[in-house]
PyMOL commands that place a pseudoatom at each C-alpha (Angstrom):
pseudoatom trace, name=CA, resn=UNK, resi=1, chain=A, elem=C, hetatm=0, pos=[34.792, 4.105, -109.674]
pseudoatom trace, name=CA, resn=UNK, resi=2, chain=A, elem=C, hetatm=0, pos=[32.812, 0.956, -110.040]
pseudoatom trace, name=CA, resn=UNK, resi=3, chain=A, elem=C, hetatm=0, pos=[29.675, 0.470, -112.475]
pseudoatom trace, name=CA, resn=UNK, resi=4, chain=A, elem=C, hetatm=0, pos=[27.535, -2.018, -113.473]
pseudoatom trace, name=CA, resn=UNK, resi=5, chain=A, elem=C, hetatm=0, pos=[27.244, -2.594, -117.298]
pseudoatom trace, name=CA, resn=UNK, resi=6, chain=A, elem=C, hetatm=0, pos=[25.124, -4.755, -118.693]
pseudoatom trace, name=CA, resn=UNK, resi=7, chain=A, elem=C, hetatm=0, pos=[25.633, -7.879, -120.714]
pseudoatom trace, name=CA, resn=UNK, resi=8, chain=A, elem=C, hetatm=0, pos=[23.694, -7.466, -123.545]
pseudoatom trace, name=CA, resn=UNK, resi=9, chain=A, elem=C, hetatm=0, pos=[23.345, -7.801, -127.536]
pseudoatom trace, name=CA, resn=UNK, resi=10, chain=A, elem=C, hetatm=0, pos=[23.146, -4.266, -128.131]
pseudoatom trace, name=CA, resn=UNK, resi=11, chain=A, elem=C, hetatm=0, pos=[24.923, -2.203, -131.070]
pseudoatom trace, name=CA, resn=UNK, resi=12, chain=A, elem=C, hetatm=0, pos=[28.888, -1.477, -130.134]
pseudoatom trace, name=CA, resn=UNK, resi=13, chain=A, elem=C, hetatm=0, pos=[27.806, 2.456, -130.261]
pseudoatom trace, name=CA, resn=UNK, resi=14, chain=A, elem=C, hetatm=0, pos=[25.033, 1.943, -127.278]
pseudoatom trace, name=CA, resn=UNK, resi=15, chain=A, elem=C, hetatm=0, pos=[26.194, 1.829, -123.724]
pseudoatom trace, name=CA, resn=UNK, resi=16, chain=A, elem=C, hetatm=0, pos=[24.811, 1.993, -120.467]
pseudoatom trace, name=CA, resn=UNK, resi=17, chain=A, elem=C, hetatm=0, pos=[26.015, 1.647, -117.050]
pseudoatom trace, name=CA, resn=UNK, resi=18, chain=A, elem=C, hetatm=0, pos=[24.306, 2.267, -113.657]
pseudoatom trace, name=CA, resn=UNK, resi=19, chain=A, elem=C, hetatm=0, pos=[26.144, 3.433, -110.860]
pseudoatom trace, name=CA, resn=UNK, resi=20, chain=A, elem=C, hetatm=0, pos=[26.772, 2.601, -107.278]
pseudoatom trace, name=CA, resn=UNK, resi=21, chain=A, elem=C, hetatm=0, pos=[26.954, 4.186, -104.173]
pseudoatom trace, name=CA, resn=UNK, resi=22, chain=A, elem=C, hetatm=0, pos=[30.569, 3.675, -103.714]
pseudoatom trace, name=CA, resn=UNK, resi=23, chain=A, elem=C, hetatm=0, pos=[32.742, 6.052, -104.795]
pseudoatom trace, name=CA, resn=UNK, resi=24, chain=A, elem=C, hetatm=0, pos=[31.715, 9.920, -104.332]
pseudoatom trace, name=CA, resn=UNK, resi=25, chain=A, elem=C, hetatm=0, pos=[31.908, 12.586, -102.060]
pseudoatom trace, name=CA, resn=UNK, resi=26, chain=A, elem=C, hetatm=0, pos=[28.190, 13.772, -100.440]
pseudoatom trace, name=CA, resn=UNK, resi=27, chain=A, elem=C, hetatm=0, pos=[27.882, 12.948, -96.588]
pseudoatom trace, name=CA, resn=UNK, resi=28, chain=A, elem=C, hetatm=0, pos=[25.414, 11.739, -94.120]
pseudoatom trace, name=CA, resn=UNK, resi=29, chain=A, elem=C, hetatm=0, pos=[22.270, 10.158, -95.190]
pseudoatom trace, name=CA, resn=UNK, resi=30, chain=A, elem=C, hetatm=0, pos=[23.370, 10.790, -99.453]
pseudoatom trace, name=CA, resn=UNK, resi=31, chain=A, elem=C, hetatm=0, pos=[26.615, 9.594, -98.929]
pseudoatom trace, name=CA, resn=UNK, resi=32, chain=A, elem=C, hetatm=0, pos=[28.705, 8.639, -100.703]
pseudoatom trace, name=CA, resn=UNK, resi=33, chain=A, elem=C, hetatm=0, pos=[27.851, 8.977, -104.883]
pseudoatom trace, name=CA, resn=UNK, resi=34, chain=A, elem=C, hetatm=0, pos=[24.663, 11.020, -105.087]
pseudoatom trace, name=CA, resn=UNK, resi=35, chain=A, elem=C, hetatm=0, pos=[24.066, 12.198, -108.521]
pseudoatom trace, name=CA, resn=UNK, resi=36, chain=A, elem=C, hetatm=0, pos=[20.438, 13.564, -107.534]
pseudoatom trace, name=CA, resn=UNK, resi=37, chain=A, elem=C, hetatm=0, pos=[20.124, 17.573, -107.077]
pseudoatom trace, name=CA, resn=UNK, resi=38, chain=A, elem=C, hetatm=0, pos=[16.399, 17.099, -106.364]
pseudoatom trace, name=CA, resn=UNK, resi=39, chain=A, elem=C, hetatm=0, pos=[16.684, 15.602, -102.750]
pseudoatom trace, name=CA, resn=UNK, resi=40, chain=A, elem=C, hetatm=0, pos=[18.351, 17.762, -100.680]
pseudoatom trace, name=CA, resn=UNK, resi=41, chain=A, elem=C, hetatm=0, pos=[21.834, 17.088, -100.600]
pseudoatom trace, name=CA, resn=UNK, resi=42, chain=A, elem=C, hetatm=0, pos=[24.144, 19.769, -101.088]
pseudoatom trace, name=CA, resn=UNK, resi=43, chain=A, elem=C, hetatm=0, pos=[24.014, 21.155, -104.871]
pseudoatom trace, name=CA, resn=UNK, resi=44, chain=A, elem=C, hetatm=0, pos=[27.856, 21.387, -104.816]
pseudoatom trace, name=CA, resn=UNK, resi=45, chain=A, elem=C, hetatm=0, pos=[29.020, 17.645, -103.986]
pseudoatom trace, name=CA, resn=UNK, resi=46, chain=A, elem=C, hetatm=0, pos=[26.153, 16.294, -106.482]
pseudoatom trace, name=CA, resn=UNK, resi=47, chain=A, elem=C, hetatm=0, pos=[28.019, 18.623, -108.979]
pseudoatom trace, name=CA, resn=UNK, resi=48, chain=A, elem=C, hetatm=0, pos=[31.344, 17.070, -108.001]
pseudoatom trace, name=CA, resn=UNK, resi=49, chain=A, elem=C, hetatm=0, pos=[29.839, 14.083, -108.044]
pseudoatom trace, name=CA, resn=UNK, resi=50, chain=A, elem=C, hetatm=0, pos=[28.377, 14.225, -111.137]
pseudoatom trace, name=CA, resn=UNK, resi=51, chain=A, elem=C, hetatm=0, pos=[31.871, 16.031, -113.181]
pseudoatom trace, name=CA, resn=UNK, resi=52, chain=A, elem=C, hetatm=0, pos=[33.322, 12.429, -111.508]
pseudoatom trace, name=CA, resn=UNK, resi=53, chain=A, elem=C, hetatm=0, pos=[30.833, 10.484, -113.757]
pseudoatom trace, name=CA, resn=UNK, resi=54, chain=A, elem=C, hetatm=0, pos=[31.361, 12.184, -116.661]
pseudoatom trace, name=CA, resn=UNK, resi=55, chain=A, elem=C, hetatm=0, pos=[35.497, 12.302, -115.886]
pseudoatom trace, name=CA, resn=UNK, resi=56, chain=A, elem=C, hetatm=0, pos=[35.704, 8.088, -115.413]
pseudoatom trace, name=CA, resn=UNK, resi=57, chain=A, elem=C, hetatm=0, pos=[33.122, 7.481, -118.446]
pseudoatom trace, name=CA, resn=UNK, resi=58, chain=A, elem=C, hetatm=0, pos=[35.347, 9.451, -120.730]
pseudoatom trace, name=CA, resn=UNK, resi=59, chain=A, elem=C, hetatm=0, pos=[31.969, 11.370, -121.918]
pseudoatom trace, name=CA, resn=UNK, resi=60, chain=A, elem=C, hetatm=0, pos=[32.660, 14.091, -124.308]
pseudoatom trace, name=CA, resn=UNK, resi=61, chain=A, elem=C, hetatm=0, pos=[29.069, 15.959, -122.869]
pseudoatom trace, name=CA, resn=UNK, resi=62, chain=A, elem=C, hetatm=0, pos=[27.412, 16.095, -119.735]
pseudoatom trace, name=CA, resn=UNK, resi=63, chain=A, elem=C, hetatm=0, pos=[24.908, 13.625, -119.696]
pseudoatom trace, name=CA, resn=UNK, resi=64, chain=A, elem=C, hetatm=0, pos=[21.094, 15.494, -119.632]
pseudoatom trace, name=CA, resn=UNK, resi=65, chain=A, elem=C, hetatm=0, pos=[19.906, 15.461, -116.600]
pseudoatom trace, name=CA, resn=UNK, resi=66, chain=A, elem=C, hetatm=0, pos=[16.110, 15.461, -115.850]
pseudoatom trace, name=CA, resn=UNK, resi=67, chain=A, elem=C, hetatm=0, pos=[13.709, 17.188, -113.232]
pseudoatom trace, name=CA, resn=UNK, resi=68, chain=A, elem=C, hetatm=0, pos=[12.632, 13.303, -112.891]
pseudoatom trace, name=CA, resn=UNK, resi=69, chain=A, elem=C, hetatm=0, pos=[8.695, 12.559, -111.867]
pseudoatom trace, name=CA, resn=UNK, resi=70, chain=A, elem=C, hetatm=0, pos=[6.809, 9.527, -112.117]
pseudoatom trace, name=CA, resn=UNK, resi=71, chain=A, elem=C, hetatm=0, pos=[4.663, 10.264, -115.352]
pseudoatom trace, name=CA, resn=UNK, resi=72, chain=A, elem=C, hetatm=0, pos=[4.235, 9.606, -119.209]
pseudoatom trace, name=CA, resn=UNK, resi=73, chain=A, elem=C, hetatm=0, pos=[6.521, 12.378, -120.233]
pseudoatom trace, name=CA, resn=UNK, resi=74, chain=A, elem=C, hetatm=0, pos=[9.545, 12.014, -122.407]
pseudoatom trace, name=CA, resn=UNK, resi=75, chain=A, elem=C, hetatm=0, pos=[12.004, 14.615, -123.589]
pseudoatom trace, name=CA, resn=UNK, resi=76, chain=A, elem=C, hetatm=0, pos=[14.010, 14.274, -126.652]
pseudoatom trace, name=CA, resn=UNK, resi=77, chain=A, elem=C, hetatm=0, pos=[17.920, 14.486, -125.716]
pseudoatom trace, name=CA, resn=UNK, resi=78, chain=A, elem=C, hetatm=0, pos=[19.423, 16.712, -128.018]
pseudoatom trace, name=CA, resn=UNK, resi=79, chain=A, elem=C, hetatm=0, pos=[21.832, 20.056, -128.448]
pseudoatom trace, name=CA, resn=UNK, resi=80, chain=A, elem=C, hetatm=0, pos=[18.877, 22.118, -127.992]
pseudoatom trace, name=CA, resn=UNK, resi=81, chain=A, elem=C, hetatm=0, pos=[17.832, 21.227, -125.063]
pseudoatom trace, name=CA, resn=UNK, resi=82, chain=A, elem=C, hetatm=0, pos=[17.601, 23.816, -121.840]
pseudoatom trace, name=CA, resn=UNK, resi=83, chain=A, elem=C, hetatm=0, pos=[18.702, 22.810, -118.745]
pseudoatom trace, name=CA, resn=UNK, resi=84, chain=A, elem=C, hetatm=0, pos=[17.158, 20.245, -116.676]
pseudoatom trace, name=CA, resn=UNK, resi=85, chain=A, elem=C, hetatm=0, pos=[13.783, 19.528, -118.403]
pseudoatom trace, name=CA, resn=UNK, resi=86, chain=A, elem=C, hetatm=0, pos=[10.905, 17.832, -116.258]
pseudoatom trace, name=CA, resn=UNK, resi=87, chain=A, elem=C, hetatm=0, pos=[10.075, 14.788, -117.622]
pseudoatom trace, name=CA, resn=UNK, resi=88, chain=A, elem=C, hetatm=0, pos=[10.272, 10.894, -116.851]
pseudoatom trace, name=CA, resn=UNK, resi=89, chain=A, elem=C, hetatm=0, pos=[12.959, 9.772, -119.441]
pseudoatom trace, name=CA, resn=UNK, resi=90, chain=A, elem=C, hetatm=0, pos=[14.473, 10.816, -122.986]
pseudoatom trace, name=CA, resn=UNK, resi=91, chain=A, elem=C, hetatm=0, pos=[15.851, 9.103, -125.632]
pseudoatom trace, name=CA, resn=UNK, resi=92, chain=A, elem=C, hetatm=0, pos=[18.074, 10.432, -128.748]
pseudoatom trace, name=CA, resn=UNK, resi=93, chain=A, elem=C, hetatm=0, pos=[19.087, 8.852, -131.905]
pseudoatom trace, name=CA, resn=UNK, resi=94, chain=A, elem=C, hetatm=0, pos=[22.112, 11.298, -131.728]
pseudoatom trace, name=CA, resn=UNK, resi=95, chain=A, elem=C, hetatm=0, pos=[25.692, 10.364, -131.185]
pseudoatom trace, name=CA, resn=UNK, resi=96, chain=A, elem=C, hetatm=0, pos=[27.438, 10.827, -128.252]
pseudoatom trace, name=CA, resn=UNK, resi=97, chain=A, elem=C, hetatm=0, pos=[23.991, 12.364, -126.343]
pseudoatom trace, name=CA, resn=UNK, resi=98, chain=A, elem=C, hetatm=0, pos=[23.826, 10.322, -123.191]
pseudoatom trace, name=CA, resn=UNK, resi=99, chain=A, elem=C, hetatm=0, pos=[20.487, 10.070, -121.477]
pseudoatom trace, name=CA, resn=UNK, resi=100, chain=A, elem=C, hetatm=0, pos=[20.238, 9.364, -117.472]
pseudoatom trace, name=CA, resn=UNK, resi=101, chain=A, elem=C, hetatm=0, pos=[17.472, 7.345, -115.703]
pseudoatom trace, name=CA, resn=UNK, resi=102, chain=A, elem=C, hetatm=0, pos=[17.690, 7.928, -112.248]
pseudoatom trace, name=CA, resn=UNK, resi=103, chain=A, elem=C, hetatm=0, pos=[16.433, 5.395, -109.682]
pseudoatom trace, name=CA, resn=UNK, resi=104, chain=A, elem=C, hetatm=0, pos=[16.607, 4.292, -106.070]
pseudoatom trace, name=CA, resn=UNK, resi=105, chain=A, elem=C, hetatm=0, pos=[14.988, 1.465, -105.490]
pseudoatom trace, name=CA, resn=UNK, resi=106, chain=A, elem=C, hetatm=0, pos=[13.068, 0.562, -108.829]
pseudoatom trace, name=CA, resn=UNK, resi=107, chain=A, elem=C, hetatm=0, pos=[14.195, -0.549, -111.937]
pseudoatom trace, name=CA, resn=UNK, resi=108, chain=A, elem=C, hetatm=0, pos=[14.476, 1.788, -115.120]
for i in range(1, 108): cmd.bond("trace and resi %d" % i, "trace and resi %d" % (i + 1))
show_as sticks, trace
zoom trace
């Protein structure tokens, strides 16, 4: 799978990368690497999909996934989290808690 990581001074235990299209399983107008649950694709391949991510990233957790609307709402990522929380973004100062920002055709 292909990602774009960024080039930047950051400390060696931050990461990010931001996906592409390329490389997944959904069909038709979501094809091919839809990680989003919340547009109608079928819940099943965004589930593939998203075990995919989490296989080629090597992550240790499943990333925490947000009911994501445009507002001023952010969650704290943590263990105690339930599942998808509705919120714009979240942020941890845990290790090995990855946050997603999901986006189409903005910038996080």
């Amino acid at each position: 799978m292909n990602f774009i990581r960024p080039n930047w001074s950051a400390p060696t235990n931050v990461k990010a990368v931001s996906t592409i299209r390329k490389g997944g399983i959904s069909r038709g107008v979501f094809s091919d690497f839809n990680l989003g649950l919340h547009v109608g694709d079928e819940a099943e391949l965004v589930k593939q999909n998203r075990q995919s991510l989490e296989c080629d990233l090597g992550l240790n957790h499943s990333p925490l996934w947000l009911n994501q609307v445009h507002s001023t709402t952010l969650v704290t990522a943590d263990d105690s989290l339930g599942d998808l929380p509705t919120a714009d973004g979240s942020f941890t100062n845990k290790p090995n808690i990855v946050c997603v920002v999901m986006t189409a055709d903005c910038l996080p």
